[in-house]
N, C-alpha and C positions, 0 to 999 in steps of 0.2 A: 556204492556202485564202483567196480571194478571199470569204466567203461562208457564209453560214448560211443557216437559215430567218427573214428577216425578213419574210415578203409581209404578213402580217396587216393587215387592214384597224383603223387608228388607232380609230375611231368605229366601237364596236360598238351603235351606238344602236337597231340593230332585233333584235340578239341579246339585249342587257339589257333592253329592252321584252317579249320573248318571253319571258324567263325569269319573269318572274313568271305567266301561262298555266302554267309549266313546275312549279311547285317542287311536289312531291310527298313520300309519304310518307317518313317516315326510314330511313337506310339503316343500315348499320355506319358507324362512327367510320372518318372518311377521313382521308388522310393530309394537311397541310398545305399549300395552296396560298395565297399570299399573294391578297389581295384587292387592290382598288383601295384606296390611302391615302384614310383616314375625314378626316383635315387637308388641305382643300382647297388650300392656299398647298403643299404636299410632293404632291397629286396635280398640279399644277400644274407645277409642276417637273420631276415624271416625264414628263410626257405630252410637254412640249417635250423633254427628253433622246430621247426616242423618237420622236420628228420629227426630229430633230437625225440619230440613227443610222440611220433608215428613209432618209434622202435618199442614204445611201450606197450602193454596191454590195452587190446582194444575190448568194444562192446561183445566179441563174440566168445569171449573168454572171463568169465565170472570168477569170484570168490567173493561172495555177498556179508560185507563189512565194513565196520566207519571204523578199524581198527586203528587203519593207517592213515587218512587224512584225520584223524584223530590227534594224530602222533605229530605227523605237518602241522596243525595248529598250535598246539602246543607248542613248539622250536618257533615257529614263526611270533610266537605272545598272542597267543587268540584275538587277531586281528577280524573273525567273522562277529564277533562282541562289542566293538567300537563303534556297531550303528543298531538301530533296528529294523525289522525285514517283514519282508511279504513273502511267502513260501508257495508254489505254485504244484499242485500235482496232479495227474489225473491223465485220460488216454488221449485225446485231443483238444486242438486248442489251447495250449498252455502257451507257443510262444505269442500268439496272435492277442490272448489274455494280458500279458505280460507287456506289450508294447502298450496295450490300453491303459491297462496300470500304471505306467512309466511315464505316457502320456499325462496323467490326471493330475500326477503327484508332479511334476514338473510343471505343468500351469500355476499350479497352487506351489510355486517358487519355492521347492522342494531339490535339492538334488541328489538325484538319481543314480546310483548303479544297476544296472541290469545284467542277469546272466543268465544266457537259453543254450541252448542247444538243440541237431544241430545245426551246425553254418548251413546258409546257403550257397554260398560261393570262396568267404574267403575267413579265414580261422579267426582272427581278428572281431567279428561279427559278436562272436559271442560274448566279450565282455564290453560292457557299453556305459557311458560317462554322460550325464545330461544330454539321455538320447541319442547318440552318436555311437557307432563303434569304436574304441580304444586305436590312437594314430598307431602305427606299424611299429614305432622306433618307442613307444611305450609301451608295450606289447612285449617286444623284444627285450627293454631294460626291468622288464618287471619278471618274468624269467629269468633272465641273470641273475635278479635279486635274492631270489628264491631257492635258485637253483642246490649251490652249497648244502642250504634245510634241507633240500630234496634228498640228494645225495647222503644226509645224514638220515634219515626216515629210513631210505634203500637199502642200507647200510645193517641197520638194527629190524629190520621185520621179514619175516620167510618169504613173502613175496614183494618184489619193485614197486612204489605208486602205479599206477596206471597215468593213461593220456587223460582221461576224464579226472581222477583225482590231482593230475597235479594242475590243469587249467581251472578245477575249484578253488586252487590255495594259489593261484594267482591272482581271480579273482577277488576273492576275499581281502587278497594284499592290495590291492588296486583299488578296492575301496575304500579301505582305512586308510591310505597314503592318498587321497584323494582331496579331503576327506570326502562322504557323502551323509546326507541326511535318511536317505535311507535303501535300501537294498532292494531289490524282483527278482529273486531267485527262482528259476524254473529247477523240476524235475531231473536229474537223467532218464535213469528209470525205478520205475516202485514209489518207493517212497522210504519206509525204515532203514535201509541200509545202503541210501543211497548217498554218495560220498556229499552232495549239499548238504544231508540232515544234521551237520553236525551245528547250524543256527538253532538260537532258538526266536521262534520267527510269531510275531506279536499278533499276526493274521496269518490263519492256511487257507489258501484257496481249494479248492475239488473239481477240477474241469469235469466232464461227462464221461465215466466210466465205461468202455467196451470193454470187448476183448483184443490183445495186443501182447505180444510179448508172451504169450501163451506158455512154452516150455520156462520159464523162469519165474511170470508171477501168478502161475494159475489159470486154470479151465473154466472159470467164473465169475462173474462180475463182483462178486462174493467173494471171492480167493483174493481178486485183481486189490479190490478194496482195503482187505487185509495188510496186505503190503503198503498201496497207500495210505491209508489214515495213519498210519506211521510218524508224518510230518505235524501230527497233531501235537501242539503242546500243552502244561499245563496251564491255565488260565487263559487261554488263546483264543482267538475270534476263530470259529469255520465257517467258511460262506463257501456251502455248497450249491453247486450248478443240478439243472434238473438231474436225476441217478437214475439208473435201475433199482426198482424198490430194495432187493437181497442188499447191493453194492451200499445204498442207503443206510440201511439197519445198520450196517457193520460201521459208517462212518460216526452214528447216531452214538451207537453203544461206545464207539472211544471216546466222541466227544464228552461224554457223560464221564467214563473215569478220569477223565482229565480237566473235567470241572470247566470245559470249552462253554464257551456262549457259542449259537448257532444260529445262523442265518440261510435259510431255501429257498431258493429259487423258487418262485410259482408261489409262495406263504409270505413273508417276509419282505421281497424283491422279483423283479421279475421284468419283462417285457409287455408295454400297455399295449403298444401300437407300433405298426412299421408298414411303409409304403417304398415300393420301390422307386429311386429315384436319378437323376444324370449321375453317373460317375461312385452311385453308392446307393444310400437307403436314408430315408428320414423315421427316424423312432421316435418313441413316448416311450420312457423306462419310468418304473417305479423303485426308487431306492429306498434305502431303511430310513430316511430322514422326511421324504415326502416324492414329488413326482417334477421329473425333468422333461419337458416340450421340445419340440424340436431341433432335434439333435440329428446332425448328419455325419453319417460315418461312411467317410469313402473307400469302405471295404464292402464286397457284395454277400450275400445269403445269411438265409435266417440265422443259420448259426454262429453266426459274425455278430447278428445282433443281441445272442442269449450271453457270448460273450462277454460285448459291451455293460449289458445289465450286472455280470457277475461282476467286471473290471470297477464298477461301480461301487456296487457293496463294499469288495473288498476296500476302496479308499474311504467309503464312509465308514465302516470300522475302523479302518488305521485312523481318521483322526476322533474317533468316537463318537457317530454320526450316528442315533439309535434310540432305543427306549429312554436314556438318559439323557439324550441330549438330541432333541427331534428337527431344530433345525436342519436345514440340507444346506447342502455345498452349495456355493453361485451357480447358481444356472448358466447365465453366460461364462463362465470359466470352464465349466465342465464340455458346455457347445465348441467352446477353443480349442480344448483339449480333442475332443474326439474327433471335430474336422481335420486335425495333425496328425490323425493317426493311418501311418503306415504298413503293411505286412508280406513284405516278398513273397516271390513263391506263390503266394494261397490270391487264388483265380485272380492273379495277375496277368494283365494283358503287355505284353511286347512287341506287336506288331499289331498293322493294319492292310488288309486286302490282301489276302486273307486277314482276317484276324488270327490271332494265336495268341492262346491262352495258357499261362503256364500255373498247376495246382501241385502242390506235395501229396494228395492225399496217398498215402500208404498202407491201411489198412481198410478194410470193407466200409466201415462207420464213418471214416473219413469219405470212403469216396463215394456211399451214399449223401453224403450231406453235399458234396460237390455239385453229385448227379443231380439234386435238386433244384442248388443252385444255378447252375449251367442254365437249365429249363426254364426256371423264373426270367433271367437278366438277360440273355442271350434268344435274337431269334433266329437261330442258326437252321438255314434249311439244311444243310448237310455236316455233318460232325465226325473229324476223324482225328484219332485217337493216336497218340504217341506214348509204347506203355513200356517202362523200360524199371524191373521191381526187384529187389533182395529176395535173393533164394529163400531166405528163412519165413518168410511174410506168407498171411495166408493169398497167393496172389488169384486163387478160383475165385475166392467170396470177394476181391476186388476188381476182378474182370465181369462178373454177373451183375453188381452193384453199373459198372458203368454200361454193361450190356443196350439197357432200355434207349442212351441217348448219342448211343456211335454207330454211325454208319459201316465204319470198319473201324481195322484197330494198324499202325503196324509197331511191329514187336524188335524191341532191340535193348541194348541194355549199355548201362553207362561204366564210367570206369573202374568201379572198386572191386574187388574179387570176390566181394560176396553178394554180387550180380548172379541174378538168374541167368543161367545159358537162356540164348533167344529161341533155340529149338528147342528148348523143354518147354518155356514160357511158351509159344507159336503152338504145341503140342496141347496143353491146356485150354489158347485159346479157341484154337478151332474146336474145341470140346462146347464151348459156350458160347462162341459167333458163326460157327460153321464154317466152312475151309474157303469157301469164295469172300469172306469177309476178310480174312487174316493176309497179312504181307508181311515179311522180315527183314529187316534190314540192319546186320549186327553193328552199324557203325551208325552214331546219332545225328550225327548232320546228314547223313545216306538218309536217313529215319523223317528227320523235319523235312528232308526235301523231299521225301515221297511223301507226306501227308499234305504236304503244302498244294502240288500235284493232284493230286485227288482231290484235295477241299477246291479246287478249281480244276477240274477237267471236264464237266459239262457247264455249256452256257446257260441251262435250266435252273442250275445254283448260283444264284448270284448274293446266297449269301452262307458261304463255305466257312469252315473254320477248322482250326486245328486245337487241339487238348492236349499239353505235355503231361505227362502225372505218373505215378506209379512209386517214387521214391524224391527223396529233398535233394540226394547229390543229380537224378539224372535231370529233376529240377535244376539245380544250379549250374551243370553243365551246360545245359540247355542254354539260358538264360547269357553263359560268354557266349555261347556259338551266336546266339541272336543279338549281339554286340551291348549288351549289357552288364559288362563287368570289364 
């Protein structure tokens, strides 16, 4: 992969201006997002590395090949070999997967790198050290490090690394100089030629296949597939999440040439039971070793809990938890693990009275699984919607998906340039809410503060709320303005 989410605008100068308008009542205890460095010489530092990496090629500019982080490795001494790994793919889900995982294998006194994408708020976020985000001035010195290799890679191939290929071969250095025990590598995107693949990763994960990324990995859950099972290796664990039957078959048939052991969702592993509960959900999973009781995970909706189950698998494969070896993991280690577990962004709450709730979902699949959840956990008499999405993104099938549980919507859009205009977006929605539903407000704290407004402007709703969602950065913008970063 040529590519991540880099568009973010450098200078958030009228988002951190907003946020103070913004910071409200106290929520529940969030989970960690790194802030900007208090040490202006180290913010300093960062903000040129991230000028440095923003000049590259971002996600909207393809040449699908591991030619060149290939080539980084290589000059670096294949530093992604010095551990073994968990390989993460599929259309959602993958970072929320990945924290679970990270979660598990760190109870069980394991330590961890983890690498997702993308950030929610601060670049940093993505490469992560016994659960934690990498401090700033590590971050920093680990680019340096590398940098020269870069420049020699640059040097010798027809096209520059990219921003996503070269925060791969930082990562990778940051775990080997670390050292770690073992690696959670999500995704960019696809999967075969995505600058991660160049692990060879001892378990692949398959989060739940949609559709996503349509003009690059296919019209099909089948095509979509294609590109992912990619990550498959030889003799490797797959622990697939439920599929699309098509999407399935094609995972089935690699795992087969590749001699994989396979483990599914719903046969193998799965979810017993789950009730909703304060602050989260209490499950019953069944893993490939035997069955885990009460287990609370203070993330909300089912699909947080099919998650869980997969997060599971995968570490009972990673330590070979299975027809060979049927013992299970500690139960109460695994209940430790999953109560720790945290996930920005996704139906996190930031505020009270209103409430406001901030979700990434981005694409329709997502934000069906939102909309459900919303409905379960939340008894919100009135629900208005803060949608602000990437032009490229199918944003109808995500507006209809949220249709059922918004009272209105208002439409604006966050900083990166490949933000839907808000009257194109507003143009759509009143296509699928109808025009007395719809309000626009191109600037986002304009946006939160009319929703906030509305979720309280009759005394009949006294129990109003607000939905950020649409995209992770206007998620993450969102999230300073409301004094959380």
């Amino acid at each position: 992969m040529v590519g991540a989410e880099t568009d973010r605008d450098p200078d958030l100068a009228v988002i951190e201006a907003g946020s103070r308008t913004l910071r409200a009542q106290a929520a529940p205890p969030q989970a960690e997002v790194p802030a900007r460095p208090q040490d202006p010489e180290v913010d300093r530092a960062l903000r040129e590395v991230e000028t440095e990496l923003a000049s590259r090629w971002g996600e909207t500019k393809l040449e699908p090949s591991v030619t060149r982080i290939a080539a980084l490795m290589d000059v670096l001494g294949e530093p992604q070999r010095a551990y073994p790994s968990i390989h993460i793919t599929g259309t959602n889900g993958k970072t929320s997967t990945a924290r679970m995982v990270e979660a598990l294998l760190g109870a069980f006194e394991l330590r961890t790198g983890r690498y997702t994408s993308p950030h929610v708020q601060s670049i940093t976020e993505r490469i992560s050290l016994d659960g934690a985000p990498i401090e700033a001035e590590r971050f920093v010195e680990t680019y340096q490090d590398i940098k020269p290799y870069v420049e020699m890679v640059d040097g010798s191939q027809e096209y520059r690394l990219s921003f996503f290929e070269v925060l791969t071969g930082m990562a990778y250095a940051a775990f080997a100089d670390a050292p770690v025990d073992v690696a959670v590598v999500e995704v960019g995107m696809g999967g075969s030629w995505d600058a991660t693949n160049v692990i060879d990763a001892d378990v692949a994960v398959v989060t739940p296949i949609d559709l996503d990324h349509t003009d690059r990995l296919g019209n099909t859950p089948a095509e979509i597939a294609v590109e992912k099972s990619g990550i498959i290796k030889q003799d490797a664990t797959v622990v697939l999440a439920q599929q699309p039957v098509d999407a399935a078959q094609v995972m089935l048939k690699k795992a087969v040439e590749k001699d994989a052991t396979v483990a599914r969702e719903g046969m193998e592993f799965g979810v017993v039971s789950r009730e909703v509960a304060v602050g989260g959900q209490l499950l019953t999973l069944r893993g490939l070793g035997g069955e885990y009781d009460e287990i609370f995970l203070p993330l909300h909706g089912a699909y947080q809990a099919h998650n869980a189950a997969v997060a599971l698998a995968a570490v009972e494969a990673f330590f070979g938890v299975g027809s060979e070896r049927p013992d299970p993991l500690s139960v109460e280690t695994v209940r430790k693990a999953f109560a720790s577990v945290a996930s920005p962004g996704r139906l996190e709450v930031v505020r009270r009275s209103p409430t406001v709730v901030l979700d990434a979902a981005h694409n329709p699949a997502g934000a069906r699984a939102t909309a459900e959840a919303v409905s379960e956990v939340f008894g919100f008499s009135r629900l208005v919607g803060v949608i602000g999405a990437s032009a490229e993104k199918n944003v109808r099938g995500l507006l209809e998906a949220f249709e059922p549980i918004l009272a209105e919507v208002v439409i604006t859009r966050n900083s990166s340039h490949r933000a839907m205009d808000p009257d194109e977006l507003a143009g759509i929605a009143v296509e699928v809410f109808g025009d007395d539903r719809v309000q626009v407000e191109p600037r986002l704290d304009d946006a939160i503060e009319a929703a906030i407004t509305l979720a309280e402007e009759d005394d009949e709703y006294t129990g109003g709320g607000v939905l950020v969602t649409g995209s992770v950065i206007t998620v993450g913008e969102a999230r300073l303005l409301l004094g959380k970063g």
